[in-house]
Structures are given as structure tokens and as C-alpha cells.
N, C-alpha and C positions, 0 to 999 in steps of 0.2 A: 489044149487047155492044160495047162498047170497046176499041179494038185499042191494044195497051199496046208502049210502046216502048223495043226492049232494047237498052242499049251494046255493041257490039262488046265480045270479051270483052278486048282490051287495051285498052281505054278507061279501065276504069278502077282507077288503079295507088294503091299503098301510100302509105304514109309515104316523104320522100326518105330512105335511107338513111343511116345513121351512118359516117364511113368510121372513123373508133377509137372502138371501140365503149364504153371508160372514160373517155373525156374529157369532160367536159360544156361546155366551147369549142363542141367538133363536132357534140357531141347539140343545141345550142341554133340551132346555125347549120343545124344539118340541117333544123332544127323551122319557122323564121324567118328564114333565110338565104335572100339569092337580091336580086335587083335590085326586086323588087314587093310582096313579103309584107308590110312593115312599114308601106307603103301603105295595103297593104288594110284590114290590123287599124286602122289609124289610121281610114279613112273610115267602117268597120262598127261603132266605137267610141260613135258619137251614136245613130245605129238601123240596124234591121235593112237592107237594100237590096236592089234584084232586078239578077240581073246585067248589064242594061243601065245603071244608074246606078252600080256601082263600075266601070264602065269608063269610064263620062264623067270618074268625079273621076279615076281613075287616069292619064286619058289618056297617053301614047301606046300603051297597051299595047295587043297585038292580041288578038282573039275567042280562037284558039288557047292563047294564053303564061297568058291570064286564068283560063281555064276549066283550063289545068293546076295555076298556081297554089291555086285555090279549092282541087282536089281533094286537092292534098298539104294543105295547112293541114285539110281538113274530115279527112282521114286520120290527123293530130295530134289531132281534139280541139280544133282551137283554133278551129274555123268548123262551122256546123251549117247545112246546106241543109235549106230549109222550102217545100216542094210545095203551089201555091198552091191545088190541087185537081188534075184530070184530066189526063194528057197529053197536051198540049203546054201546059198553065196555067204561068203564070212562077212562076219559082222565088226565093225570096228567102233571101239568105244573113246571120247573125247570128252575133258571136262569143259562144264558153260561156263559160261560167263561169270555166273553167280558159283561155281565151281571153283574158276579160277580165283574168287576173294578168298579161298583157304589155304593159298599157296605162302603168303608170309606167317601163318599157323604153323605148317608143312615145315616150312625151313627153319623156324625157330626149337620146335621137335626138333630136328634133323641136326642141328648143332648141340642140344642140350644133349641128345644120346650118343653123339662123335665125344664130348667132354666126359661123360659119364662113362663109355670105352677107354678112354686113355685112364680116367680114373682107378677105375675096376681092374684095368689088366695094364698095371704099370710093373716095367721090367720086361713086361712081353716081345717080342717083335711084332712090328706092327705087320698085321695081315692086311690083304687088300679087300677095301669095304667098297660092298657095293652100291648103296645108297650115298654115299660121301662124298659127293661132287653139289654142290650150291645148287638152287633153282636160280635159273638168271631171269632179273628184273624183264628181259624181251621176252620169255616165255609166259610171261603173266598177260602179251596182248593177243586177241583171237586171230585166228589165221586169217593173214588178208581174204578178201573173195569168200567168205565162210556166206555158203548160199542160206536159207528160209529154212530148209529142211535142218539146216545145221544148229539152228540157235534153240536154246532151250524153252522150253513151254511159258506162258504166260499164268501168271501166280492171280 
């Protein structure tokens, strides 16, 4: 028998909540809002990853801030944690479908703060950025073969 292991039960929490609950500003920032989320949706963009490699691209983020992260976004809908087998097997995180619609968001960020780098630090040499490679238009379809367990919940 396999001893199966349970989260404390405030471990694991909701969606962040709306604070006006008719504005969609608030509903969108509630959803993707925050110093990391837009991050993560960027790196889980190309494929799926186990939580030790969105924290390498995320870096500096800590084990804690990442692992709360993940949960809001997976509590949107917009990240699907996939159990690589047994307890304690890695886990690997992929954005859904309804995920994948915030990838031309993602990229639009992603060049307005590449134009606002060359701004802010003109005269500089350019360092090598890590986020600065485009999301390509193939990485917005789900991966062929994506089984039942793979698709995101029913709203």
C-alpha cells in the first residue's frame, strides 16, 4: 500500500479574488496580476515543465511565492498540474487551452518591456535577455495527443 500525501487543509487556496467584482481591469489582474504570473505563462508557453525548471527560468523567485503562484493560476484554469505517477513523483505544470488565450497578452508585455530596456538603458551594451525570444504563433496549439487528464476542467 502506498501512503498517499495530504495538504494541510489551507494549503490549498482559490482563485485570488476579484476585489470589484464588475470590472474586468480587476477580474483580469485578479487572474494574471502579481509580480510572476506573466512569467510563468511565458516559460510554460513552449512546453510543459516540472516545478524545478519554472523556477530556474523564473529565477529569483522562492520555492514558497512559486508554488502559491502555480496554485492561483491552476485555480483559474489557466495552468493544469500533471502527476508524473506516485507520491512523491514530479509534477509537471502546462498551460490549457483557456491558458493558452493569454499568450498574445504575454507577447505584447514581452515587447513593450524589450522597447522600454533599450529605452531606459540606451548607451548600454546590450546584455543577454532571457525572456527576449518571441512566443511563436505553433506554440499557441495544444500538444497533439494531449489525453482527458491533460485538458483543463469544465467551467
Amino acid at each position: 500500500m502506498h501512503a498517499r500525501k495530504i495538504a494541510p487543509a489551507g494549503n490549498r487556496r482559490g482563485a485570488r479574488p476579484n476585489p470589484r467584482r464588475d470590472c474586468p481591469l480587476t477580474a483580469a489582474f485578479a487572474a494574471f496580476g502579481g509580480k510572476w504570473k506573466l512569467t510563468i505563462i511565458y516559460w510554460l508557453a513552449e512546453q510543459p515543465l516540472h516545478f524545478s525548471q519554472v523556477q530556474r527560468h523564473a529565477a529569483p523567485i522562492s520555492h514558497k511565492v512559486l508554488a502559491e503562484q502555480l496554485r492561483e493560476l491552476e485555480a483559474d484554469g489557466i495552468v493544469v498540474r500533471l502527476p508524473q505517477g506516485e507520491v512523491p513523483a514530479p509534477v509537471l505544470y502546462r498551460l490549457t487551452d483557456y491558458g493558452r488565450t493569454l499568450l498574445p497578452l504575454v507577447e505584447c508585455v514581452r515587447v513593450w518591456g524589450l522597447g522600454h530596456l533599450r529605452r531606459t538603458r540606451a548607451g548600454e551594451a546590450p546584455a543577454t535577455i532571457d525572456c527576449g525570444a518571441a512566443i511563436e504563433p505553433a506554440a499557441a496549439r495544444p500538444p497533439a495527443g494531449a489525453d482527458r487528464a491533460d485538458r483543463e476542467p469544465a467551467r
